[in-house]
TIPATOR-387818 format. One line per 8 residues: number of its first residue (from 1); for each residue y, z, x of N, C-alpha, C. Coordinates in pm, 1 decimal, m for minus. Layout:
<atoms>
NUM> Y,Z,X,Y,Z,X,Y,Z,X  ...
</atoms>
This chain:
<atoms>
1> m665.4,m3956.0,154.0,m722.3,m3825.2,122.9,m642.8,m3759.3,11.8  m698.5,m3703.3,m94.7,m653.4,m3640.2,m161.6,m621.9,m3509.9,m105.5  m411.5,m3466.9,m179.9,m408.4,m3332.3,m148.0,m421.5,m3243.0,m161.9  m499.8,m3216.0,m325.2,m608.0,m3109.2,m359.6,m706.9,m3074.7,m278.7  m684.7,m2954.5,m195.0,m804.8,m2858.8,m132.5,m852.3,m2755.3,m178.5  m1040.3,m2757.1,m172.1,m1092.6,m2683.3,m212.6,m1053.5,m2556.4,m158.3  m1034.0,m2445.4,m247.5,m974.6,m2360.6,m175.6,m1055.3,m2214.2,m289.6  m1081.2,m2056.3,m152.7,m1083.1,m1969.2,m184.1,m995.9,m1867.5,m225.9
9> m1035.9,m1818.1,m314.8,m868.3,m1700.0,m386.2,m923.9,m1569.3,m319.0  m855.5,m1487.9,m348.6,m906.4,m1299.2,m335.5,m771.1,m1291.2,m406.3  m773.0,m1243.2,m538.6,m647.9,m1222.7,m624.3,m660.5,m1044.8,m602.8  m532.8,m1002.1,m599.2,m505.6,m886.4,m636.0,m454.9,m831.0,m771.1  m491.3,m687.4,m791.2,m519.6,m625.8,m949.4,m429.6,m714.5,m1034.3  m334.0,m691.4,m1001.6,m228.2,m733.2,m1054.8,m154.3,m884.9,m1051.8  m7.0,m925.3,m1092.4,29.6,m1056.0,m1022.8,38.1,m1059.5,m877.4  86.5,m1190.1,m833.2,74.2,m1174.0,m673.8,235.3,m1162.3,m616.9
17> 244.9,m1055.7,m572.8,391.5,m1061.4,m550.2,402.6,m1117.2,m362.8  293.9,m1171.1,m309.0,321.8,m1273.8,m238.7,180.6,m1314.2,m167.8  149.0,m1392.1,m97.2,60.2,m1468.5,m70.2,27.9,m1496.3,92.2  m124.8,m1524.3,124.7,m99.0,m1504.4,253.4,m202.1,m1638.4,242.4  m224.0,m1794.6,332.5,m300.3,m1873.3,340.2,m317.2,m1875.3,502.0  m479.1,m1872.3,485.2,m539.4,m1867.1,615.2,m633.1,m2033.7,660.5  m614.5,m2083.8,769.9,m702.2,m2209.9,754.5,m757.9,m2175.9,871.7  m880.3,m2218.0,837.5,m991.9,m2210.0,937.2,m1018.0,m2321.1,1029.2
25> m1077.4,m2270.4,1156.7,m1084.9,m2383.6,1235.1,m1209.1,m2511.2,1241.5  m1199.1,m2595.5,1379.3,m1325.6,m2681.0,1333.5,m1432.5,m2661.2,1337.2  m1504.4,m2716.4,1180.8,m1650.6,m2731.8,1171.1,m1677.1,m2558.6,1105.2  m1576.5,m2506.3,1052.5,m1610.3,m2333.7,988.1,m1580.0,m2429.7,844.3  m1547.1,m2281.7,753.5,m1522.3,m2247.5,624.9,m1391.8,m2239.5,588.0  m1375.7,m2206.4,497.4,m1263.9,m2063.4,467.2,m1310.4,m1926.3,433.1  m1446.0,m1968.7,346.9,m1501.7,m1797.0,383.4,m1495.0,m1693.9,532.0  m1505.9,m1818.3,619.2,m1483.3,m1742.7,760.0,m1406.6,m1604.8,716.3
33> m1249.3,m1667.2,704.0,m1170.4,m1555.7,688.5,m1193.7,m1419.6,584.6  m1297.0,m1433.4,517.6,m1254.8,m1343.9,401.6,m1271.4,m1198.5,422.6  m1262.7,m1167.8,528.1,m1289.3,m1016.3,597.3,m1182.1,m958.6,581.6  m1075.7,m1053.0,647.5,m931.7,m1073.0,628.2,m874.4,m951.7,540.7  m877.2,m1012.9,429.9,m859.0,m992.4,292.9,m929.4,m824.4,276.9  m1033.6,m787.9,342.2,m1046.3,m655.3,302.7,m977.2,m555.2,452.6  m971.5,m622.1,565.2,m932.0,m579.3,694.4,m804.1,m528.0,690.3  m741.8,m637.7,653.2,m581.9,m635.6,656.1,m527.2,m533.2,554.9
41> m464.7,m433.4,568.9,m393.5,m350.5,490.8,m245.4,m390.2,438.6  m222.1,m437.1,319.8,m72.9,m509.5,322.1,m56.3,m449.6,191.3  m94.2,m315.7,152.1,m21.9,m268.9,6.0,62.0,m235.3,23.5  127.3,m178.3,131.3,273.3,m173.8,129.1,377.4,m313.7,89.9  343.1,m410.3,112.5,395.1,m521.7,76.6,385.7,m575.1,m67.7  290.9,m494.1,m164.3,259.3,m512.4,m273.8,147.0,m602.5,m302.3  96.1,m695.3,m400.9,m23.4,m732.5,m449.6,m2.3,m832.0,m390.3  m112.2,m918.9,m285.2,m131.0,m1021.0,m223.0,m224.5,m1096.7,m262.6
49> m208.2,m1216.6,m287.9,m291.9,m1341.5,m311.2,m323.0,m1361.0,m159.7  m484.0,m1409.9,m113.9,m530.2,m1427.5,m19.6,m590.2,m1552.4,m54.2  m530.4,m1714.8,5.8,m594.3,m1827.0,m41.1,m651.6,m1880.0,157.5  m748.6,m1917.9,58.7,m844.3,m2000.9,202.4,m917.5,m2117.2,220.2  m808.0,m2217.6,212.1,m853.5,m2389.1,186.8,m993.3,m2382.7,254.5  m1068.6,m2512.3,256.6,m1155.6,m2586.0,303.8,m1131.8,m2708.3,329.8  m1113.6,m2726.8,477.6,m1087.0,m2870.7,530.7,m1182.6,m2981.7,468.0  m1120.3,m3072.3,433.4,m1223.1,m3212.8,379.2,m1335.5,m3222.5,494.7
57> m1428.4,m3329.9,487.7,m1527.6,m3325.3,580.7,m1502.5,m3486.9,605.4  m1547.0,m3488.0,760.9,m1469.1,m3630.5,827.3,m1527.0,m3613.5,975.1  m1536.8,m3787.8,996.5,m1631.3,m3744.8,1117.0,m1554.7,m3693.1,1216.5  m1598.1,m3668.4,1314.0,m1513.0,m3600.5,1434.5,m1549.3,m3641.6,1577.8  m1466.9,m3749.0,1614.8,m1516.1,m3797.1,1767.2,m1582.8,m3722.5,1888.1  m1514.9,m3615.0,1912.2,m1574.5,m3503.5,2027.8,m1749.1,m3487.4,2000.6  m1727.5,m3491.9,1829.4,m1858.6,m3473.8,1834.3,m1984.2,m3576.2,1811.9  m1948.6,m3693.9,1851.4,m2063.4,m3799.2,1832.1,m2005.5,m3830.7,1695.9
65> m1930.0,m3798.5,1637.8,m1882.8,m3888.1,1485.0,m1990.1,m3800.4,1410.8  m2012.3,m3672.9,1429.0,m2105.7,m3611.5,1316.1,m1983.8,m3551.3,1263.7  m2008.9,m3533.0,1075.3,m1938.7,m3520.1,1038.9,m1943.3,m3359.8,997.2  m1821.3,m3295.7,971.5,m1778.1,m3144.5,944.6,m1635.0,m3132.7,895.6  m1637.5,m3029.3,854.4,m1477.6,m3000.8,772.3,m1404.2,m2975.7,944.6  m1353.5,m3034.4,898.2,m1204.0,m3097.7,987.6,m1053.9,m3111.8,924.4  m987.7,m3040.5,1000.9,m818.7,m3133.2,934.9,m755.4,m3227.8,1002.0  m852.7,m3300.7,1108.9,m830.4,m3409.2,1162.0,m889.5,m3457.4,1240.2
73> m928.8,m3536.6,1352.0,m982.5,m3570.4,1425.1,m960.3,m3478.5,1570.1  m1072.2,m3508.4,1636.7,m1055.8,m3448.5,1785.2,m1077.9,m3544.5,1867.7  m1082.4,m3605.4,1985.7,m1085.7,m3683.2,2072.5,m1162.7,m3603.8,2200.6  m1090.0,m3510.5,2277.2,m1125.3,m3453.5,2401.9,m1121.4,m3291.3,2325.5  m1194.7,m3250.4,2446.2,m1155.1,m3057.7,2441.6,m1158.8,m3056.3,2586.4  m1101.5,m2874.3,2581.3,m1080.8,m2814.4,2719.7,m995.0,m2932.5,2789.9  m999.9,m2932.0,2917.1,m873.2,m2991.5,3012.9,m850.3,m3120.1,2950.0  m965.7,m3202.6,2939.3,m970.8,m3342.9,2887.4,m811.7,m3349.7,2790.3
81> m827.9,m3261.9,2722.7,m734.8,m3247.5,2621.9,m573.9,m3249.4,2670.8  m571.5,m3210.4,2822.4,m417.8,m3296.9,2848.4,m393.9,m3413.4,2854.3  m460.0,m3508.6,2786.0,m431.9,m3688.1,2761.3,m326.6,m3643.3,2647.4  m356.8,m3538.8,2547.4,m283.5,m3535.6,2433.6,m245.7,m3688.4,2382.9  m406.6,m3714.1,2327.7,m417.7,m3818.5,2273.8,m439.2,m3745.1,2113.5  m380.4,m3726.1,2022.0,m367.8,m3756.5,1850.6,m439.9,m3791.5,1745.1  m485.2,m3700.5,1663.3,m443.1,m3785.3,1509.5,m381.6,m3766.2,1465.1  m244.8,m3874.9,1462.0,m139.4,m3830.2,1386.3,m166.6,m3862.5,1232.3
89> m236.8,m3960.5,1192.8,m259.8,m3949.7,1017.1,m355.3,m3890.1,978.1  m475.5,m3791.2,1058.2,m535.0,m3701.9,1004.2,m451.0,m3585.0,1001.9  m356.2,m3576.5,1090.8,m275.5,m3421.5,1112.8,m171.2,m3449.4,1003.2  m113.6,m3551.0,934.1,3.6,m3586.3,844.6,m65.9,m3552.5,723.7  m146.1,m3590.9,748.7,m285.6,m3626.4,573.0,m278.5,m3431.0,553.2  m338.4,m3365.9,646.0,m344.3,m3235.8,656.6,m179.5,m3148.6,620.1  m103.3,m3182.7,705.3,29.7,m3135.9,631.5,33.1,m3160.6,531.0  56.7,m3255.0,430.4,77.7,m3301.1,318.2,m12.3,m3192.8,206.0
97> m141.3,m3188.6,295.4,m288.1,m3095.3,174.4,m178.2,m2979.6,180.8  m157.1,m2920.4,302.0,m136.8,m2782.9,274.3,43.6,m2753.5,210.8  125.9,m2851.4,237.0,261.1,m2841.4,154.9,253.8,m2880.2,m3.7  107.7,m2913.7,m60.0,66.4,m2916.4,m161.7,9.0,m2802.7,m222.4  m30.4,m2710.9,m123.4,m106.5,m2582.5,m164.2,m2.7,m2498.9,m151.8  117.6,m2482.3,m79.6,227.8,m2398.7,m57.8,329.6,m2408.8,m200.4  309.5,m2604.4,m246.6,386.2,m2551.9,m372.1,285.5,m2504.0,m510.4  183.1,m2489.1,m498.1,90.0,m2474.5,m650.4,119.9,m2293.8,m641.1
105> 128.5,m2245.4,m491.1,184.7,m2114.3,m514.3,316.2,m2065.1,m572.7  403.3,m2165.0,m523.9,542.6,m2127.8,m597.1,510.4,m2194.8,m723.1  444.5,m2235.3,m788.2,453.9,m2264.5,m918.2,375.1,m2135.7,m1010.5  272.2,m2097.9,m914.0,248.6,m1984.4,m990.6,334.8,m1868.8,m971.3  444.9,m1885.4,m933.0,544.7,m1719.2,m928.1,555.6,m1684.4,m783.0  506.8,m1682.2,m691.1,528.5,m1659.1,m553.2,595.1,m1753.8,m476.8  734.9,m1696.2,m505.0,851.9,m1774.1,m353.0,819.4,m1787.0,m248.1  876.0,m1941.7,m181.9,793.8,m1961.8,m14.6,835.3,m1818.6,22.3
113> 915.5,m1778.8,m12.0,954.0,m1685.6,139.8,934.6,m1570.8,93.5  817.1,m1535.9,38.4,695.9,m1426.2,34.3,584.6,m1514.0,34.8  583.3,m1621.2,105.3,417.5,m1684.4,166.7,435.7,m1711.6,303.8  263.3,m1638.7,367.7,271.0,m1689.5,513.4,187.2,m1787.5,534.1  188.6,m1840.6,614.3,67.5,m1954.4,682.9,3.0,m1936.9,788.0  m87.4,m1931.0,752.9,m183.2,m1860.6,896.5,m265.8,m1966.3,916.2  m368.0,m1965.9,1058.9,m482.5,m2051.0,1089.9,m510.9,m2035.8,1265.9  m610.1,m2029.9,1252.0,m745.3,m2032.5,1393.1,m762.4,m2220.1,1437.3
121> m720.6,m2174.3,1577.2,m767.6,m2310.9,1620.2,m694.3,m2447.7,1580.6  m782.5,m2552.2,1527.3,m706.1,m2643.9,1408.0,m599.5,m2611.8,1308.3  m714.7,m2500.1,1237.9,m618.2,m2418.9,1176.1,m449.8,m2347.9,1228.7  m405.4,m2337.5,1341.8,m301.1,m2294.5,1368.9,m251.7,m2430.0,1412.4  m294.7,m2512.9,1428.9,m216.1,m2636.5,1461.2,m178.2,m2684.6,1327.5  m243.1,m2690.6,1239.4,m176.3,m2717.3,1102.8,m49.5,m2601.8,1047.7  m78.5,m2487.3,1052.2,m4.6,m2395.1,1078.6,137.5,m2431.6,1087.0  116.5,m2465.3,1247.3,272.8,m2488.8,1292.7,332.5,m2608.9,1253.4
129> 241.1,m2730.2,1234.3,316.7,m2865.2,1204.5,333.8,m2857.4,1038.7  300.9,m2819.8,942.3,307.0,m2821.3,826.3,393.3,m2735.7,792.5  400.8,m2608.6,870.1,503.5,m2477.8,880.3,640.0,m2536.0,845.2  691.5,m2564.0,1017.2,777.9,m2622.0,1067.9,785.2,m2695.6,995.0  772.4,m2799.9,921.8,823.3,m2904.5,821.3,828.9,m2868.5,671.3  798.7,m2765.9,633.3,782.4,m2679.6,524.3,966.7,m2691.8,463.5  997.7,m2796.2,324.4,1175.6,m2793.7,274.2,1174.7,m2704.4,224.6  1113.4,m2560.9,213.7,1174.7,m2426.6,169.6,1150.0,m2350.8,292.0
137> 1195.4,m2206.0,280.6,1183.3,m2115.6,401.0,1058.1,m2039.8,338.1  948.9,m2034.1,468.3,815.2,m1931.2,438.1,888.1,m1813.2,507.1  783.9,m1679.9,465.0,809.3,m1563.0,522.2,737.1,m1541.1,661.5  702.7,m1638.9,684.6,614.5,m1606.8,885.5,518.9,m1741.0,858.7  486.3,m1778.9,996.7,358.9,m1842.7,1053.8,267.7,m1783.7,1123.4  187.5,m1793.8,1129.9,49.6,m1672.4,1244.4,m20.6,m1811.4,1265.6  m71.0,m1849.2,1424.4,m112.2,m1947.8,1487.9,m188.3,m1866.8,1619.7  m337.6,m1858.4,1570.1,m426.6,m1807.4,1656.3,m529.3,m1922.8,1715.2
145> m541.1,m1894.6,1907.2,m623.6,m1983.4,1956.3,m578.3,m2085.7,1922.6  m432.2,m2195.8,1903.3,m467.5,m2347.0,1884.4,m293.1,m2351.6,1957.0  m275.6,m2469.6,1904.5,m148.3,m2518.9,1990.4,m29.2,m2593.6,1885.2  85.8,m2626.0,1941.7,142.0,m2705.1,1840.9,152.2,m2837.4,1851.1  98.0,m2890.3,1737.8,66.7,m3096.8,1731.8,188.7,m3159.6,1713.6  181.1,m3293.4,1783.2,272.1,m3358.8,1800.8,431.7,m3325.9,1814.1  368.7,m3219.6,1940.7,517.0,m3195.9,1972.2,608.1,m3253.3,2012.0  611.8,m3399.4,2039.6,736.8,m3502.3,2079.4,831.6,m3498.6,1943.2
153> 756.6,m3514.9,1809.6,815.9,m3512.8,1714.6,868.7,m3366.9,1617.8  823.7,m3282.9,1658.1,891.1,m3158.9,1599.9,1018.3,m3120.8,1600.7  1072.3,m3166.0,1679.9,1234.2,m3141.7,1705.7,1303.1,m3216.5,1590.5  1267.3,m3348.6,1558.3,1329.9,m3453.4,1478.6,1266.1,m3419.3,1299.7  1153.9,m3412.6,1310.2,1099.2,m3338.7,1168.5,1064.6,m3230.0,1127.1  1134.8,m3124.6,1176.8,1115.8,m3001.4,1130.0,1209.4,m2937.4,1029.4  1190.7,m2894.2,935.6,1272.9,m2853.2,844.1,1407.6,m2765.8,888.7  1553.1,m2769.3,844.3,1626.3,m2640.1,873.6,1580.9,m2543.8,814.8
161> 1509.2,m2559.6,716.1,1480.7,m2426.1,575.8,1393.0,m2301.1,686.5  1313.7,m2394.1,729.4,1241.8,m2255.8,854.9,1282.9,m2250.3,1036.8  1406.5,m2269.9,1054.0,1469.7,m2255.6,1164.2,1468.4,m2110.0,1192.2  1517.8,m2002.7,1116.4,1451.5,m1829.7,1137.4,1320.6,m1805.9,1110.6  1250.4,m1905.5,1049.3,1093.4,m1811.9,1014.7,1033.4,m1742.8,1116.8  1007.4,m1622.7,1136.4,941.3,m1578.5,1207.9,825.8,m1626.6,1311.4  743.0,m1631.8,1381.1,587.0,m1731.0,1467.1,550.1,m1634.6,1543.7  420.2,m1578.6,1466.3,350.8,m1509.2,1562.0,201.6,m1595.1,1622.2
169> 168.8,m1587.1,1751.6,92.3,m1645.2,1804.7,38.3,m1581.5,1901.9  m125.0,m1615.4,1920.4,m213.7,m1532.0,1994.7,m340.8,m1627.3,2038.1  m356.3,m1574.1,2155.7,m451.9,m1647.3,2221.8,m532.1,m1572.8,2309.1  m673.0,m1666.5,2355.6,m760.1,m1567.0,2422.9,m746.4,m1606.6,2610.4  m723.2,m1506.0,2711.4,m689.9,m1561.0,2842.2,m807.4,m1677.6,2864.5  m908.9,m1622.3,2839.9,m1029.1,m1724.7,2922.6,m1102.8,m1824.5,2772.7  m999.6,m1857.4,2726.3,m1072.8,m1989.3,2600.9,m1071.6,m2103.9,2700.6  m1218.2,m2133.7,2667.4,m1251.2,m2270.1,2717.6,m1249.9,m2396.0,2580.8
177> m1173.9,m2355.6,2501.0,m1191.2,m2479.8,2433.5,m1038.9,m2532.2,2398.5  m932.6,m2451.3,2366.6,m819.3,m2449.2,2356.5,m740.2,m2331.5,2454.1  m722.2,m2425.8,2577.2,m655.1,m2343.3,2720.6,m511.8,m2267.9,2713.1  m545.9,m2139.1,2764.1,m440.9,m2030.4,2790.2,m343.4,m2119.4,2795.5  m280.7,m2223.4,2865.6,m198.5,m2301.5,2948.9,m170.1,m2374.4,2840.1  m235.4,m2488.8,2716.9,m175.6,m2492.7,2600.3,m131.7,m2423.1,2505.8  m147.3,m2323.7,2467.4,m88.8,m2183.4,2396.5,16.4,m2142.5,2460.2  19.9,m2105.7,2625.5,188.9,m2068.3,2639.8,277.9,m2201.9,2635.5
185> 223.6,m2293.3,2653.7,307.7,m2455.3,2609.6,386.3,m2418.5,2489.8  260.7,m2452.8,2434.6,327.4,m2445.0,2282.4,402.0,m2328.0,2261.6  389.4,m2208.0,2300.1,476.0,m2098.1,2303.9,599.8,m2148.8,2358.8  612.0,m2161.0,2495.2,776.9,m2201.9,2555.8,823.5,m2319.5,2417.5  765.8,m2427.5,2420.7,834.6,m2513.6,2334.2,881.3,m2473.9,2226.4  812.0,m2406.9,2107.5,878.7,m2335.5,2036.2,991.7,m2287.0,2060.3  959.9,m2202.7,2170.6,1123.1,m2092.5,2145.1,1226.3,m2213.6,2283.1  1225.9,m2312.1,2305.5,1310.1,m2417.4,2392.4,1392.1,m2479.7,2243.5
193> 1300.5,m2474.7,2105.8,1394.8,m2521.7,2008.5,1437.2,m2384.0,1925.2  1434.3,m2259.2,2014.6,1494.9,m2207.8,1927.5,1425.7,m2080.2,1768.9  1308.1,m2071.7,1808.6,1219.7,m2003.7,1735.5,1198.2,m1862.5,1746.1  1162.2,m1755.6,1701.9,1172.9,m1663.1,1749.5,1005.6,m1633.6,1705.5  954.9,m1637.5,1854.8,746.3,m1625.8,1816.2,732.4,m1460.6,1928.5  691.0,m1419.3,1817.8,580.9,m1343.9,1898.0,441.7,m1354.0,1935.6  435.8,m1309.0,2112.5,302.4,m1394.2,2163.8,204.0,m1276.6,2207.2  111.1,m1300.4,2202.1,5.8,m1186.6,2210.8,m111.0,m1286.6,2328.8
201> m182.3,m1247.8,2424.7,m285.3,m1291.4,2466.7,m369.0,m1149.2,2485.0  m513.7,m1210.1,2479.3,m594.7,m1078.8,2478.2,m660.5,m1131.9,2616.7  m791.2,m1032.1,2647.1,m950.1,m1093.1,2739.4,m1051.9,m1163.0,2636.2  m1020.2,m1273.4,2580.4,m1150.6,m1312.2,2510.3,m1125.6,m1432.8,2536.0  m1232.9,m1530.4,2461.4,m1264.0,m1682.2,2460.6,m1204.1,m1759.1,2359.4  m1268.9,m1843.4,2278.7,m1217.6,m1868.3,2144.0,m1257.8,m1800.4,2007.6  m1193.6,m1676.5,2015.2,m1229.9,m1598.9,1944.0,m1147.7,m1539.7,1841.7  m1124.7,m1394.4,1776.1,m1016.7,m1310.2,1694.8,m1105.3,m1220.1,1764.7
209> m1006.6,m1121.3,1800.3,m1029.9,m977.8,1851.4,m948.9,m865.5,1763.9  m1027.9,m732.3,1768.5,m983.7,m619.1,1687.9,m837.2,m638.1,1685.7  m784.0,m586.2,1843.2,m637.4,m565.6,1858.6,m553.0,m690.2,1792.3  m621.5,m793.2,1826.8,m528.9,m961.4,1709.0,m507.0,m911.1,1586.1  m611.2,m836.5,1550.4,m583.7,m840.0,1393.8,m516.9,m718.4,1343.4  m499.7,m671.7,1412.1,m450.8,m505.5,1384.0,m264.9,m564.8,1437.5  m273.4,m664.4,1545.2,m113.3,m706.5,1525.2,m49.4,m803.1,1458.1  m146.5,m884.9,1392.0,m132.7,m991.5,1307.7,m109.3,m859.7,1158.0
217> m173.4,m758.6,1122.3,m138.6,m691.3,1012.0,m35.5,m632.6,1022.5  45.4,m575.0,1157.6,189.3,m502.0,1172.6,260.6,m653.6,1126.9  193.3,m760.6,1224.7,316.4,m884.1,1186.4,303.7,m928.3,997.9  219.5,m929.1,918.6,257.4,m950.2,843.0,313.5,m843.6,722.4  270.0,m731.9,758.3,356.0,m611.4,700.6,503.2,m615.3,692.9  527.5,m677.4,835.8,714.7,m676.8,868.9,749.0,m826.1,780.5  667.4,m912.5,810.9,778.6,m1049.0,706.4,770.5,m1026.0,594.2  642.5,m960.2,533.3,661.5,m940.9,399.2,714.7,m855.8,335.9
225> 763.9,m732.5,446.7,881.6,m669.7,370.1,923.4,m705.2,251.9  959.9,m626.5,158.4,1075.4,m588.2,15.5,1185.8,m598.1,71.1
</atoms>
């Protein structure tokens, strides 16, 4: 797979004095997010670049092998999904896209550590594994509704550069597709190596709710601090 992803901008007036990338989950857009971009209040942080890949399109087992933008394969959902059976070279292929899109930003003028990484679902599973392995320090991760992949190996390949990065994470109590019970997983594990995440659960399904986004905008107000 190539690591050029099609990807949406929302440039601000000016240069971007830092950057926020959102990935969407399976079988969406990146337009999904672009509400985002007018929702989120971050002028205090100064002019934000708002980028919003588009997962390649690839079939997807769960679903009969019909194909949709994906950043990797799925196997099971809901409980099924404690086999935590893998794609580890669709999820590697996917790190690689997005530590390719993290540096075309620092080449245009925005230091990792005025860029966050955000993502829903898939999207926050890329999030955290591409995060976490990220050889510069980002300014935060945001990982909504999804979990963290191949966590046997995160301990051994995770970058020191983001050992402080911030991890905010949020989930819905009653998601039937990605379970309360994997989200605080992945929550304890995180902070068992040492992370410092803030965790949010709401009453919804697999969803974004008002209050998510109204604390996902305090959380990225604070990393992107001046």
């Amino acid at each position: 797979m190539s690591t050029a992803l099609q990807t949406f901008e929302v440039h601000p007036a000016g240069d971007a004095a830092a950057s926020v990338i959102v990935l969407h989950g399976l079988g969406a857009d990146g337009t999904d997010f672009l509400p985002f971009a007018d929702e989120i209040d971050l002028k205090a942080v100064g002019p934000v670049r708002w980028l919003l890949p588009r997962a390649p399109v690839r079939p997807v087992s769960v679903n009969n092998g019909h194909r949709m933008r994906a950043w990797y394969d799925i196997y099971e959902f809901g409980a099924q999904a404690r086999s935590l059976r893998e794609d580890d070279a669709g999820l590697r292929e996917s790190f690689a896209a997005v530590h390719a899109l993290i540096d075309r930003e620092v080449a245009r003028g925005v230091p990792a550590r005025r860029i966050v990484l955000a993502g829903f679902s898939q999207g926050c599973a890329i999030t955290l594994g591409a995060g976490l392995r990220y050889r510069e320090r980002l300014a935060g991760l945001a990982g909504m509704s999804g979990y963290l992949p191949l966590a046997s190996t995160t301990a051994a390949e995770r970058s020191d550069a983001n050992a402080l990065t911030p991890i905010f994470l949020a989930h819905g109590r009653r998601d039937p597709v990605v379970g309360l019970d994997r989200g605080t997983a992945s929550r304890d594990a995180l902070g068992a190596l040492g992370y410092a995440v803030e965790w949010h659960d709401y009453p919804m399904e697999h969803s974004v709710c008002a209050e998510e986004v109204a604390e996902l905008q305090r959380f990225l107000q604070r990393v992107l601090a001046a």
